[in-house]
C-alpha positions as CSV (number, residue, x, y, z in Angstrom):
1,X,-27.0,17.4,-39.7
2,X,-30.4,18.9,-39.1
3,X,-30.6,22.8,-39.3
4,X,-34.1,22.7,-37.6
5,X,-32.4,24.5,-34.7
6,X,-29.3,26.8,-33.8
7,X,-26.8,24.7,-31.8
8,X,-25.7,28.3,-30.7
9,X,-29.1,28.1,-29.1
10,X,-28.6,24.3,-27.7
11,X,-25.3,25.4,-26.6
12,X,-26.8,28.4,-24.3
13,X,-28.9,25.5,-22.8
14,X,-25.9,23.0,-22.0
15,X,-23.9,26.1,-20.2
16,X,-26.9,27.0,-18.0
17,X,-28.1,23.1,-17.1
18,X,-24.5,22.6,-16.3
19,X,-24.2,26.1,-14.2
20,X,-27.8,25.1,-13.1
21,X,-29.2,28.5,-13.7
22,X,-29.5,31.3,-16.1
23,X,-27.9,33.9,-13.8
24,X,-24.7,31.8,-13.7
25,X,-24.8,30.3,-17.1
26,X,-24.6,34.2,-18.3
27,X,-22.0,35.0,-16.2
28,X,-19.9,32.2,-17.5
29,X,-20.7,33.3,-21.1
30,X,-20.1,36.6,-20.3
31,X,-23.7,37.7,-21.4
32,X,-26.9,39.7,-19.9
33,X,-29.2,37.4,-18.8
34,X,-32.0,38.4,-20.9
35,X,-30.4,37.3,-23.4
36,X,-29.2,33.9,-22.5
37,X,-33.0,33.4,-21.1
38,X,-34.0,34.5,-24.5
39,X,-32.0,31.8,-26.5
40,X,-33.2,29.2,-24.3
41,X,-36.7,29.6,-25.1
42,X,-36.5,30.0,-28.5
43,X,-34.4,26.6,-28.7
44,X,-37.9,25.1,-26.3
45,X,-39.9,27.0,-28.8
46,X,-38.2,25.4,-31.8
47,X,-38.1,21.6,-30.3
48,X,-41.8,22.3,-28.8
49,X,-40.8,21.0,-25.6
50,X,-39.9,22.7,-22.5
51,X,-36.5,21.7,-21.1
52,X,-36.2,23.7,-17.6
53,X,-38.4,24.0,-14.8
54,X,-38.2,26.2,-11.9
55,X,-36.4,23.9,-8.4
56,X,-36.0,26.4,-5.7
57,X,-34.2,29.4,-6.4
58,X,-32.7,27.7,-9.4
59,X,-33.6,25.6,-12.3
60,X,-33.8,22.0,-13.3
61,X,-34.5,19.8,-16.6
62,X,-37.9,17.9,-17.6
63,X,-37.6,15.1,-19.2
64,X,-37.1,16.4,-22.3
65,X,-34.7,18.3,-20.9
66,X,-32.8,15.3,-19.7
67,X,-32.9,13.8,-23.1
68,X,-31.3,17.2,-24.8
69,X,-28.8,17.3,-22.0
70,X,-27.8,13.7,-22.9
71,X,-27.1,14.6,-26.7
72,X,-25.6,18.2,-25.6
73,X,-22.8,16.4,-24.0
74,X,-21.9,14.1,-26.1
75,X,-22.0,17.3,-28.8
76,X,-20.4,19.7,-27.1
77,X,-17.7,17.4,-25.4
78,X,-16.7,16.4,-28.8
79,X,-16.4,20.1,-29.9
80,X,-14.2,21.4,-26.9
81,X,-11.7,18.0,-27.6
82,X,-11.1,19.3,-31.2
83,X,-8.5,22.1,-30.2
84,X,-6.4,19.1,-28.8
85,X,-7.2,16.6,-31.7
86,X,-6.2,19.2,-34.2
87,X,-2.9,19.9,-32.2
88,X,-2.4,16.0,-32.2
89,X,-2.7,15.6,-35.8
90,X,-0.8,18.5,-37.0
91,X,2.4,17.6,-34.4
92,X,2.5,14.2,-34.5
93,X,3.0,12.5,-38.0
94,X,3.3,8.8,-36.2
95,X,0.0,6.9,-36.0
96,X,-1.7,7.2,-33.1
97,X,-3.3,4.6,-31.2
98,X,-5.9,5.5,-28.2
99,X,-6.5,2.5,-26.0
100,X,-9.0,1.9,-23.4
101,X,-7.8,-0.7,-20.5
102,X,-10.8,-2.1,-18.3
103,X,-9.8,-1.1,-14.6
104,X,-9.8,-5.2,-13.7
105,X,-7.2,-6.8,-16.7
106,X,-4.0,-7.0,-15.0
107,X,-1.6,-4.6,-15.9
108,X,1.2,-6.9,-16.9
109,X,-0.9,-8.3,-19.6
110,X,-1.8,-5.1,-21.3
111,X,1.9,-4.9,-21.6
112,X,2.0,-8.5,-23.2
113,X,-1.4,-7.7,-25.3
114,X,-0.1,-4.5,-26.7
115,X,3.1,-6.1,-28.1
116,X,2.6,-6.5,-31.2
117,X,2.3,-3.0,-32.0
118,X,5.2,-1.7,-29.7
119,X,7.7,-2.2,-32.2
120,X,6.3,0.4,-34.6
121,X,8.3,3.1,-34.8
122,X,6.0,5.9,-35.4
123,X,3.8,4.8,-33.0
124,X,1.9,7.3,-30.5
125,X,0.4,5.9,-27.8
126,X,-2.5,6.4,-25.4
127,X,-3.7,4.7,-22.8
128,X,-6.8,5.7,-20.3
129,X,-7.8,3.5,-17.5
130,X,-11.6,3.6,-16.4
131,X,-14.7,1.3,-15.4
132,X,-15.5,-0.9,-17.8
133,X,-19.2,0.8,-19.1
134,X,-17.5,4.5,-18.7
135,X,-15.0,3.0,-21.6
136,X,-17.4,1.5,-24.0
137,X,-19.1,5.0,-23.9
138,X,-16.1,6.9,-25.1
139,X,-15.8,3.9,-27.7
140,X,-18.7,4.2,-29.1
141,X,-17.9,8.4,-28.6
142,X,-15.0,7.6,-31.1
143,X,-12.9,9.2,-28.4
144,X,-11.1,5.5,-28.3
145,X,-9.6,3.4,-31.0
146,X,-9.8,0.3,-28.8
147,X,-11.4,-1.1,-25.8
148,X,-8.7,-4.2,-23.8
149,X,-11.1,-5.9,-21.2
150,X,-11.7,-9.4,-19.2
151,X,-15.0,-9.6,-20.8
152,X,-17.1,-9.3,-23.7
153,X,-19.3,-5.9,-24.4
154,X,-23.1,-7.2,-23.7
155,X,-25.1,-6.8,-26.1
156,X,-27.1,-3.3,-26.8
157,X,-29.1,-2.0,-29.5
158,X,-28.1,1.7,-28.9
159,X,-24.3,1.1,-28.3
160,X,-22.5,-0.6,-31.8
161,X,-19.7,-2.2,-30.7
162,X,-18.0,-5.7,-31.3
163,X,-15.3,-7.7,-29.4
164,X,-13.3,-9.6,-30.6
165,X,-11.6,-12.7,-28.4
166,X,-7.2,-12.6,-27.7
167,X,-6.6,-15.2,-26.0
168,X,-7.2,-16.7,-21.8
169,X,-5.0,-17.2,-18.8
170,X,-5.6,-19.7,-16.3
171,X,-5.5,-18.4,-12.7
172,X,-3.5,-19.6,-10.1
173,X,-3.1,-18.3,-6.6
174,X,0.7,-16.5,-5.5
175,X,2.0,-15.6,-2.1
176,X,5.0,-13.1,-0.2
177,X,7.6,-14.7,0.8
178,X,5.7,-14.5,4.8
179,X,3.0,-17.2,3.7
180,X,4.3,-19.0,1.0
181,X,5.0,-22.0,3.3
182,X,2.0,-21.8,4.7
183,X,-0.3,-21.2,1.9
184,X,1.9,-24.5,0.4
185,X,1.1,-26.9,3.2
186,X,-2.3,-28.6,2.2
187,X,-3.2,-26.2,-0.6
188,X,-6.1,-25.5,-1.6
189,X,-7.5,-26.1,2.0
190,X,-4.6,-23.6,3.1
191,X,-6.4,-20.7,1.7
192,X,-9.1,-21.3,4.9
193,X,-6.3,-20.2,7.4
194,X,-4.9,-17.2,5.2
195,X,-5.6,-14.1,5.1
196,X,-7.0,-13.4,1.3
197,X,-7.1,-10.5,-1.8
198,X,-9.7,-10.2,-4.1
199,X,-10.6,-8.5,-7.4
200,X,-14.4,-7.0,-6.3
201,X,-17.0,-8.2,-7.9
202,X,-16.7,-5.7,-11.3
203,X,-14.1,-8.3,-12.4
204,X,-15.4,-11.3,-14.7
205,X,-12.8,-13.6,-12.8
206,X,-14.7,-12.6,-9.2
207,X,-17.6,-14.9,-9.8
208,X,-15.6,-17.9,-11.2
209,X,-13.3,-17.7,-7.9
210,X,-16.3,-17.4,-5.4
211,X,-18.0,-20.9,-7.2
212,X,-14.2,-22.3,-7.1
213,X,-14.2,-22.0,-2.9
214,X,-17.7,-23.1,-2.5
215,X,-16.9,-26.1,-4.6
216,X,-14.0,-27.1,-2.7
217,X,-16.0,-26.2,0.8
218,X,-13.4,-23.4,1.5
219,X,-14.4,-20.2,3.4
220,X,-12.2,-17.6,2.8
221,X,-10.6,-14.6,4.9
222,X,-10.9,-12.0,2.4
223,X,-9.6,-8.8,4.0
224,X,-9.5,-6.9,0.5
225,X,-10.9,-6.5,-2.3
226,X,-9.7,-4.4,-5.4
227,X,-11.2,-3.0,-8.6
228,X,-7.5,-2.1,-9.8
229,X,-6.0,-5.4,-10.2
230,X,-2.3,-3.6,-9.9
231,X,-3.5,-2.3,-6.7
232,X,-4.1,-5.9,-5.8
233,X,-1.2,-7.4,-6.6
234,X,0.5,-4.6,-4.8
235,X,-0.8,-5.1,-1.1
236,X,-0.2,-8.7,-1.8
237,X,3.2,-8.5,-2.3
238,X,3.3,-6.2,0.4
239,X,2.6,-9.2,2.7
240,X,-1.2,-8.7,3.3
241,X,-2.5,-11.5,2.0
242,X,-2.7,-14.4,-1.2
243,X,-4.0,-13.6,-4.1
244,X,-4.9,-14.7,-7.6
245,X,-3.4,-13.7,-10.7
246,X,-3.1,-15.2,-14.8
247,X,-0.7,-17.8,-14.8
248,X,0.3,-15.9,-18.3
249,X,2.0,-13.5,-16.0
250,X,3.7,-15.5,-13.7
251,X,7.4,-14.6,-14.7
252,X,6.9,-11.2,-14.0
253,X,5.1,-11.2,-11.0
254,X,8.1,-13.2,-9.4
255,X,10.6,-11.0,-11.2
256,X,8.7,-7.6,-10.3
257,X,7.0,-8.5,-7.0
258,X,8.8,-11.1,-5.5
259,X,5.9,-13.3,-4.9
260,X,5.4,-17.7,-5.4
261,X,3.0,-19.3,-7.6
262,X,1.3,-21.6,-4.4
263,X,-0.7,-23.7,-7.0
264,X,-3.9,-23.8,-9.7
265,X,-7.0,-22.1,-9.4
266,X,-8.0,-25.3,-11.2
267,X,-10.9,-24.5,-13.7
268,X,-10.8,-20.7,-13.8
269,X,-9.6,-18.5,-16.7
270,X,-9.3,-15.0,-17.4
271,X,-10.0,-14.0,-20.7
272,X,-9.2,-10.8,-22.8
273,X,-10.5,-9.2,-25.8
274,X,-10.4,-6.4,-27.8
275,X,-13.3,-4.5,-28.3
276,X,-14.0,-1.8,-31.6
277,X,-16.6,-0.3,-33.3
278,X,-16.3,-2.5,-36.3
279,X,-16.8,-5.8,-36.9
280,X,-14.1,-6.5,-39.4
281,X,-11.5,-4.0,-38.0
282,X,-10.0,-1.3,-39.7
283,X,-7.5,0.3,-37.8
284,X,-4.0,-1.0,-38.8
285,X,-2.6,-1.3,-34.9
286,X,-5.6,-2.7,-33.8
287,X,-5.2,-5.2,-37.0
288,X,-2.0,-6.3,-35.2
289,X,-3.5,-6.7,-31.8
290,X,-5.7,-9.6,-33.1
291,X,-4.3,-12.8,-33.4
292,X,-4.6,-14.3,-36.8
293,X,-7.3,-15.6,-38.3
């Protein structure tokens, strides 16, 4: 760690670019603001770069700044988790497992992908939802163990992160009960004359599905589209329209949802992975998660 600087200093900085002045940033701090103006110069003078600029009655970064504010974050973030870390490892004695679940991979199969590490006892689970860049950020953070997306990270010198492949689902279309018989009658060329949900086009699946219609001359009447693939499958089994889903899930979907397979979305697959930090993974859960090699 380099002791060129204080990261007291640093931290002054982050409180008044994220108050976006010094008059606020000392209140917060419960300082004067001489001396929180004070600490901020002497952290420009030490980096030889100035970091705010005057912006109306307030302040705003230079570039420099920006690029201090950037590593300040992820610093500082860090720090003000560790109360909550530190709670989490002295209570909880069971391993603990923090996954990351890409917004678009259907719910039902992070159920089915998790699994095989369900039946450990001492397990201590944690699951956050987001988009899929916002996770591979708090990956590469450490803030995750794992990463479960339809698609694999690109690739990007400044972000150190593998995936590694689970397994693929064919798609195939479902229905409500209201348009089953409809959406069965001539399918695919049904779909033209129904009403139609889609994942938008953050899901790896949305491109496939648009080339599959164009290919078979279909025009579709989408009237939604969905970044939350549960929210999807929800409004289509509330009767809004046909959707596509894995064909991996297609027990539970009838079972939960009480909507029809209608038939293949013949050449399209969804496909998962796991993404870590490590190419040969380390993490004993995450082992599990794998399948075998």
């Amino acid at each position: 760690m380099s002791l060129n600087f204080s990261y007291r200093h640093l931290y002054y900085f982050w409180v008044v670019a994220k108050e976006g002045g010094i008059s606020r940033a000392a209140e917060r701090l419960g300082m004067a603001v001489q001396t929180v103006s004070t600490q901020v110069r002497e952290l420009e003078r030490t980096l030889g770069h100035a970091l705010l600029k005057p912006a109306g009655r307030g302040l705003a970064l230079t570039e420099a700044g920006l690029a201090a504010m950037r590593q300040a974050d992820q610093i500082f973030q860090l720090g003000e988790a560790l109360p909550a870390r530190l709670r989490e490892a002295v209570g909880s004695p069971g391993i603990r497992l923090a996954v990351g679940i890409s917004d678009g991979v259907p719910k039902l199969v992070v159920r089915r992908l998790l699994q095989p590490v369900l039946g450990e006892t001492a397990l201590r689970l944690l699951c956050h939802e987001d988009d899929f860049d916002g996770l591979l950020a708090d990956l590469a953070l450490h803030r995750l163990d794992v990463v479960l997306s339809d698609r694999a990270a690109p690739p990007n010198p400044n972000l150190k992160v593998y995936s590694h492949a689970l397994g693929a689902s064919a798609l195939a279309w479902y229905a409500p009960a209201d348009w089953f018989a409809k959406a069965r009658k001539d399918f695919p060329q049904s779909l033209a004359a129904l009403p139609i949900l889609l994942p938008t086009t953050h899901s790896a699946t949305r491109a496939q599905i648009d080339h599959w219609f164009d290919r078979l001359g279909i025009v579709p009447q989408v009237v939604g589209e969905f970044e939350d693939s549960a929210l999807l499958v929800t409004f289509g089994a509330a009767g809004m329209g046909v959707f596509p889903a894995p064909e991996l899930i297609e027990d539970k979907l009838a079972r939960r949802y009480q909507v029809r397979r209608i038939g293949a979305c013949q050449g399209v697959e969804e496909h998962f992975f796991a993404i870590g930090t490590e190419k040969r993974i380390q993490h004993p859960l995450v082992q599990r998660l794998l399948p075998a090699r």
